[in-house]
Structures are given as structure tokens and as C-alpha cells.
N, C-alpha and C positions, 0 to 999 in steps of 0.2 A: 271212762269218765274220771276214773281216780288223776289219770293225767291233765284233765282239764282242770281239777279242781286244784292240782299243784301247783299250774298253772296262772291261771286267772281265780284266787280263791273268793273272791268277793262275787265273782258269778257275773261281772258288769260285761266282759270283752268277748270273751266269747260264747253268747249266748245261740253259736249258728251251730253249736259240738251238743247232739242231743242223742240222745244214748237207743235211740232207734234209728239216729241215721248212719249213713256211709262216709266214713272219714274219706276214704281215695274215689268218691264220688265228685269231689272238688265244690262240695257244697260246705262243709266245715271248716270256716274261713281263717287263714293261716296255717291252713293243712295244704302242703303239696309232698305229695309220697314222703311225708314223714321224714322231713330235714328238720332234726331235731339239735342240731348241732350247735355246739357257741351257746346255748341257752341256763347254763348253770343249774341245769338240773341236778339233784339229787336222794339220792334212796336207792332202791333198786328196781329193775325192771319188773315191771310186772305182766306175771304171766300172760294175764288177759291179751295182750297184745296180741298174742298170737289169734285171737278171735278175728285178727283182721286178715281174713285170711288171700285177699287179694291183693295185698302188698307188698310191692314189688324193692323198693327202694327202703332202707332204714339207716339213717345217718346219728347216731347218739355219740361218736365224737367231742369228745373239749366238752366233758359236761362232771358234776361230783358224782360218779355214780356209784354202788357200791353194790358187794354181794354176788352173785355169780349170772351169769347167762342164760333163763330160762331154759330151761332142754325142751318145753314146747314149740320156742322159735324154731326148731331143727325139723318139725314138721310145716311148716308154711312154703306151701310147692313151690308160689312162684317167686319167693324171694330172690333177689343176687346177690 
């Protein structure tokens, strides 16, 4: 949710990203396996990510990001 809120902070755009559902469900609309790229994000990854733990694809490519690699991503089995 921290990412949605980075995101759309006014809460207007993505109101389908709700914090009991399944992002890689394909119901949390401008989620496709987390092609996050090109998006000027900024800060650092946050751990939570790894809560997701069916996903498969993570693209954070070409964005400000900073601080280091979560070490929980290194347990998400089915990452590639």
C-alpha cells in the first residue's frame, strides 16, 4: 500500500489496489507482474514487497531508487 500511496497519493486512480487484495490476481488495475519501470520512482524498496509472494516478474529498472536490495526479496521462490 506504501507503493500505491507513492503512487497515486491523492487516492483518486487507483482505488482497485486494496490492501486485502491480490496484486498478480490481475485485479489491481495497472498491475501486470510488477512492471514498474520508466516510472520515476523514488526511495527505497520496501521490504513488504516480498509479501507478494507469488511473483513472478519485477521490473524496477530506470527509476530514482535508493538504499539497498531488500534481503527478503532473496526469499520469493518464484521470482526470476
Amino acid at each position: 500500500m506504501d507503493l500505491k500511496t507513492s503512487l497515486d497519493p491523492e487516492g483518486k486512480i487507483l482505488t482497485s489496489w486494496i490492501s486485502d487484495g491480490n496484486p498478480c490476481s490481475g485485479s489491481f488495475e495497472g498491475v501486470a507482474w510488477l512492471y514498474l519501470h520508466y516510472n520515476n520512482l523514488s526511495g527505497e524498496i520496501p521490504s513488504q514487497i516480498s509479501n507478494l509472494t507469488e511473483l513472478v516478474d519485477l521490473y524496477l529498472d530506470v527509476n530514482n531508487l535508493s538504499g539497498t536490495i531488500p534481503p527478503e526479496i532473496g526469499n520469493m521462490a518464484s521470482l526470476q
